[in-house]
N, C-alpha and C positions, 0 to 999 in steps of 0.2 A: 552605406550598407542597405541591402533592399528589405524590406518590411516582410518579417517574417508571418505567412498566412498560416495561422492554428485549428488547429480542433477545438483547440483551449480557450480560445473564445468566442466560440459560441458559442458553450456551456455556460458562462459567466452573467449569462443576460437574468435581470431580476425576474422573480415568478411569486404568486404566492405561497407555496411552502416554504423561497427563501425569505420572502418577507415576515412568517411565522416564525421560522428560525431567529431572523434579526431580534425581532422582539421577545425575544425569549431569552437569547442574550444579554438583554439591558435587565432582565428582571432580576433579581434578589434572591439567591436560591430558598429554599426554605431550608429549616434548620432541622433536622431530623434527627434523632438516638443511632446509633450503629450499631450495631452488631455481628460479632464473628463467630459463626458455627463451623470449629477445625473437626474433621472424621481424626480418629483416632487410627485408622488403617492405613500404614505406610505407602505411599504410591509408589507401585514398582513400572519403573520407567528407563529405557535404554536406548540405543541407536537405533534399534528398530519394530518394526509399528507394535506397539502394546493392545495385549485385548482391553476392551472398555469393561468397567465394572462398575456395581454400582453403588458403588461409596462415592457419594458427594459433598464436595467443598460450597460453601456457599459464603456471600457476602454481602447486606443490605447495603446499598448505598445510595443517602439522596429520598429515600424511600417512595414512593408510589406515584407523587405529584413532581419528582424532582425533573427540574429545570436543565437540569445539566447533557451535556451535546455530545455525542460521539465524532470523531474524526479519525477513518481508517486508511492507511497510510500502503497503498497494495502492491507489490514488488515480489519478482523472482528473485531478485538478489543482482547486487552490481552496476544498478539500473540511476544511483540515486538515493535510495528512500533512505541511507541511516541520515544524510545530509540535511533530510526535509525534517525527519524526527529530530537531529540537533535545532535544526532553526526553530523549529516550532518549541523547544524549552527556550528559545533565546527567544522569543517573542514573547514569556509567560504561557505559554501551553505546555503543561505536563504531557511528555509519552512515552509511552509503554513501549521497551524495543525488545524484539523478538519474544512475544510471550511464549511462543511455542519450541524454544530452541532446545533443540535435544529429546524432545518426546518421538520425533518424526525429521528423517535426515534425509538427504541422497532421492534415488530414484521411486522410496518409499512417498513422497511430497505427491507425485503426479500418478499414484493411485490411493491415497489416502480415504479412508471409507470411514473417518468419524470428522470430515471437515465440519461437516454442520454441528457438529457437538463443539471446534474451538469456536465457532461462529457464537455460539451460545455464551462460552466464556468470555466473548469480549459484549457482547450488547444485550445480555439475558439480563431481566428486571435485577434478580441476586446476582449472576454474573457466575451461575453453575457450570462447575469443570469435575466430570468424572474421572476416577481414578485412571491415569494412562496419557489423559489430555495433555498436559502438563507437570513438568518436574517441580519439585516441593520449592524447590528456590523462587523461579518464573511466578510457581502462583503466591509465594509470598510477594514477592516484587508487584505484580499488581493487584494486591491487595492491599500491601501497604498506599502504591500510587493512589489508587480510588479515596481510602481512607485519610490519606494526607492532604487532599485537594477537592473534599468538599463543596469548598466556596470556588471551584473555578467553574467558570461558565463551561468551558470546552474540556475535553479530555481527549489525546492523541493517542494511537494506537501504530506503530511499524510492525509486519510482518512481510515475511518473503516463502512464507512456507504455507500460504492460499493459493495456489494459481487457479485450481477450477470455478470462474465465476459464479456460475450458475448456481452455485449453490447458495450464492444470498438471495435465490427466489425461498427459502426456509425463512426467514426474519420474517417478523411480524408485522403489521398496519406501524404499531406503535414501537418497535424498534426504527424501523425505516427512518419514521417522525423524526429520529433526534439524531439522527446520523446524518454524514456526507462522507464521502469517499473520494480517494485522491488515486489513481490507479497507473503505472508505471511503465514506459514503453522503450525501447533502447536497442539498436542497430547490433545483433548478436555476436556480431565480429568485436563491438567497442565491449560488450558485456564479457566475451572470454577473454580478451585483452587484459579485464581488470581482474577477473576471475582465476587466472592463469596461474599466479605465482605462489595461490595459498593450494599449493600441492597437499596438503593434507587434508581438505575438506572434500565432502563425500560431496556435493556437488560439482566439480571440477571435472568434468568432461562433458564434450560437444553435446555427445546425446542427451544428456539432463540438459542444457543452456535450449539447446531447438527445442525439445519436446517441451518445457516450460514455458519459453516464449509463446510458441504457436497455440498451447493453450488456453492461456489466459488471453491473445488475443483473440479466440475464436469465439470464447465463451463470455469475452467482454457486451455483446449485446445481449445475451441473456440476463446479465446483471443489467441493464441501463431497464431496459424490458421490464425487474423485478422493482426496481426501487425509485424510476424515474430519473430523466437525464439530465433535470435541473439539480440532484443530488450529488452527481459524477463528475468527477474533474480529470480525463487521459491527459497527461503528461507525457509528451514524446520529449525523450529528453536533449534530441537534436536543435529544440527549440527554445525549452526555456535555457538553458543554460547561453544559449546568447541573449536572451529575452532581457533588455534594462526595465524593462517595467512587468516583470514576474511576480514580484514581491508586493505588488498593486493589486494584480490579477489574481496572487492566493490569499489574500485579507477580503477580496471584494465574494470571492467562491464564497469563504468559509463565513461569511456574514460580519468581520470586525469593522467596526464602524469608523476605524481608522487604521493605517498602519503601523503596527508597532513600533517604537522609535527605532528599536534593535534591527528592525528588519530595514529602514533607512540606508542603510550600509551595504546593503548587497550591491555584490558586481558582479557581471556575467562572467563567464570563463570561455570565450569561442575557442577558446585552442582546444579543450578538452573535448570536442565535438569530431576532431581527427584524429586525436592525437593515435590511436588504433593503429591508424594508417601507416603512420610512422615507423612501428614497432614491426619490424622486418622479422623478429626472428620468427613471430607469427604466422608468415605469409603460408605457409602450409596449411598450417590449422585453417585458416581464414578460407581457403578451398574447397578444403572439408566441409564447412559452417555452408557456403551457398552451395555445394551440392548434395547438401543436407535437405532430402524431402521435405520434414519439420520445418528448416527455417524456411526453405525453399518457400514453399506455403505462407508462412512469416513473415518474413519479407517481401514478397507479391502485396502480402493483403496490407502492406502497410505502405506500400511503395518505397520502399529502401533501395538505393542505387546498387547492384551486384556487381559493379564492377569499383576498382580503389577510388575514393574519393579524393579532390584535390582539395576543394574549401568547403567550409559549412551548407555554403547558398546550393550546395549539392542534394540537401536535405530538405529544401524549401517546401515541398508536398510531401513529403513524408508524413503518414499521420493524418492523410484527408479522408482516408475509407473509416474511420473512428464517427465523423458526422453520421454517417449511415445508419449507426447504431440507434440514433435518436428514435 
């Protein structure tokens, strides 16, 4: 098999902020009091965009000196990421999957006008979510997560309902600091392939899959721009998913000083890198999808082949205009 060229590793090379991070990792969290201050005013929250109000949830965690590391897990959906949030509980890293599920659905996601407010919910010193952010469940759930995992060094974060990068130019000197980001990339035809059959989600047509796609890559160097590219880890997933040494290359990103035993055990899947292709009944859609302006755009700038792929090694640049960003 020919040696698959990444984006993904170039990102990987040591720097000093991940050398800050390392060591930060090894330290000892400190032991801090917690505290939960619940608003007494019910969050009214539905399928579509709620106004923000300003009753706020809040919740100390770690307190002012803590030690403890973000890891944001960034997907349109279909791409991957609930796979990486499963592994990463199987590694010992708690995450958080879909905080924002249900507050913001469908074609509301790619004009969302309080993303910088969930950005807040997930990396704000208290971890403030105003009323509308979030459904009462989601912010119990990571409230409880923060609260139950204290002592872990890392904490993991899946979301598929961020696509405008640019807007973690909003995060602070010192959020940036304890954060890394993982960001999600995936050949539009294989994402409505896998997308296709949950006919009941408000996401499920061409237009949301291009216009999502094409954004988050566009807006993907804006974020590199914001937070530094030794932070950022693009995932094209034509890659690692044949990649035998993946599971090396996201311990060595995220700063673990070794690889989890759990994570030992991974095996590529190269079939799943066509499997798309396969799927005939698609072939219409799949039309639609490249002469879809959006992906059209999308697949240019990622170099994805437009025409049916026969095997993986089809993929092989896919994912080199990502360097760029640096």
């Amino acid at each position: 098999m020919m040696k698959v060229p990444s984006a993904i590793c170039a990102l990987l090379i040591a720097s000093q902020a991940n050398a800050a991070w390392n060591k930060d990792l090894t330290t000892s969290l400190l032991k801090t009091n917690q505290s939960l201050l619940v608003n007494s005013t019910a969050v009214v929250a539905n399928k579509a965009q709620v106004q923000e109000s300003h009753q706020v949830t809040t919740v100390t965690i770690g307190g002012d000196d803590s030690k403890q590391k973000y890891l944001h897990i960034i997907s349109m959906g279909r791409e991957g990421s609930s796979f990486l949030c499963a592994f990463m509980r199987k590694g010992g890293i708690p995450c958080v999957h879909e905080p924002f599920w249900g507050s913001i659905e469908g074609s509301g996601i790619l004009r969302d006008q309080i993303e910088d407010k969930r950005l807040k919910c997930i990396f704000g010193k208290e971890h403030e979510c105003p009323s509308g952010v979030q459904l009462h469940s989601k912010k119990d759930e990571l409230i409880q997560t923060l609260q139950d995992n204290t002592d872990k060094p890392i904490i993991s974060f899946k979301t598929t309902r961020i696509v405008d990068l640019s807007k973690f130019s909003t995060l602070s000197e010192d959020q940036i600091a304890r954060s890394k980001f993982i960001v999600l990339f995936r050949d539009p035809r294989a994402v409505w392939a896998s997308l296709a059959p949950f006919t009941g989600w408000a996401v499920r047509n061409i237009h949301y899959v291009c216009k999502a796609s094409e954004l988050k890559q566009r807006t993907f160097k804006d974020m590199v721009a914001a937070v530094g590219s030794e932070r950022v880890m693009p995932i094209v997933f034509e890659h690692w998913a044949r990649d035998p040494h993946f599971a090396e290359k996201l311990a060595a990103f995220i700063g673990l000083e070794s690889v989890p035993e759990a994570w030992k055990t991974y095996e590529p899947h190269a079939s799943s890198v066509t499997k798309w292709a396969s799927q005939g009944e698609y072939a219409r859609d799949y039309k639609q999808i490249v002469a879809n302006p959006a992906c059209k755009s999308y697949m240019d700038a990622m170099g994805y082949p437009t025409d049916y792929v026969n095997n993986a090694d089809d993929y092989l640049t896919s994912g080199a205009s990502l360097l760029s960003a640096e």
